[in-house]
C-alpha positions in Angstrom: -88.7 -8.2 43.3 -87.2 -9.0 46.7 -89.3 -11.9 46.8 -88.4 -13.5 44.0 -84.4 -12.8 44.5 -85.1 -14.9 47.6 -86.9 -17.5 45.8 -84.3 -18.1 42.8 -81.1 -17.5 44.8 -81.3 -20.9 46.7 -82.5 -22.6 43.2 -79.3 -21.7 41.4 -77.2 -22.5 44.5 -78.2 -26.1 44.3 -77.6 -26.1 39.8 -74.3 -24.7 40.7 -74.0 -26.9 43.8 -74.7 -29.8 41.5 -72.4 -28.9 38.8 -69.8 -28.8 40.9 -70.4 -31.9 42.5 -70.5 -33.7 39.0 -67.0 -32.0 38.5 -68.0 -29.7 35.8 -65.8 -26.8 34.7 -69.0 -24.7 34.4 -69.8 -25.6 38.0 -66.4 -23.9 39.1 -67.4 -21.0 36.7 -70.7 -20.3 38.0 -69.9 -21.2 41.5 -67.0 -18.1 41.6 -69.7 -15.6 39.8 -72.4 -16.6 42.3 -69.8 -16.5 45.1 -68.7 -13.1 44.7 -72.3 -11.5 42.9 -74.2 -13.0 46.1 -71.6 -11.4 48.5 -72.1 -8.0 46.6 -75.7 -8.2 46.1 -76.5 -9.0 50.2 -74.4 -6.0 51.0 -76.2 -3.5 48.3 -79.7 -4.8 49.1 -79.3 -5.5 53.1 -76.2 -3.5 54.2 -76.1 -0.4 52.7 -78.9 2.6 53.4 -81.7 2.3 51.1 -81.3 3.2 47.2 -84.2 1.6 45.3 -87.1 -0.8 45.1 -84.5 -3.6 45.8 -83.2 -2.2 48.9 -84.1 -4.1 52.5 -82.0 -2.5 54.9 -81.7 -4.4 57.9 -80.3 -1.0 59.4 -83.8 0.7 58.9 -85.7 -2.4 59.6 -84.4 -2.9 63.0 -83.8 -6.5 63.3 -82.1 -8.3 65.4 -78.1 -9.5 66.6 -79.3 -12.8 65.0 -80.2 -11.5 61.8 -76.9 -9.9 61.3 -74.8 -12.7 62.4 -76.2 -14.8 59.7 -76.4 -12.1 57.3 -72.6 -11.9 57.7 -72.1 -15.2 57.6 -73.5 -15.8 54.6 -71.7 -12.9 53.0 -68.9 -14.3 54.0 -69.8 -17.7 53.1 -70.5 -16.1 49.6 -67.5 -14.7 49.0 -65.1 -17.7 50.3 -67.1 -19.6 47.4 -65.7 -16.6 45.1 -62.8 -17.3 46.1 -62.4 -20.9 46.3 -63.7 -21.0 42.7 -61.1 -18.2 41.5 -58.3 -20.6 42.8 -60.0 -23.5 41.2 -59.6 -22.2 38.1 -56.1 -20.4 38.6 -57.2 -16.9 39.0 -55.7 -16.3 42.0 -52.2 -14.3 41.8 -51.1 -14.7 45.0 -49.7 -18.6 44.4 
């Protein structure tokens, strides 16, 4: 299942990546989902101690400084992309 997470995540970065290149609306839409639903889903499956057949915690796998310097990253990444889309589409409050 892992696997294929890993396999389909990059696919649908690029179709939302596209769409928002293009200028869609639906772009900006899927691009805030995948945003913050990426962020959320690299902390359940590699941050936080194991909890199903989903769960690869890097925290019971041992890896290295490198490894969770660009897991944060792209959590981070993931969620300013949440975020850039919510103001895109004026769902941010704070303006």
């Amino acid at each position: 299942t892992l696997n294929v997470i890993g396999i389909l995540a990059p696919l649908v970065a690029l179709a939302v990546l596209i769409g928002v290149a293009r200028g869609w609306r639906s772009g900006t839409i899927a691009a805030t989902g995948f945003g913050f639903v990426t962020a959320l889903g690299l902390i359940a499956i590699h941050v936080l101690p194991s909890w199903s057949g989903i769960s690869d915690p890097y925290g019971e796998a041992n890896v290295d400084a490198a490894s969770w310097l660009s897991l944060i990253a792209l959590i981070v990444a993931s969620a300013a992309l949440g975020v850039a889309g919510s103001k895109d589409l004026g769902l941010d409050r704070s303006r």
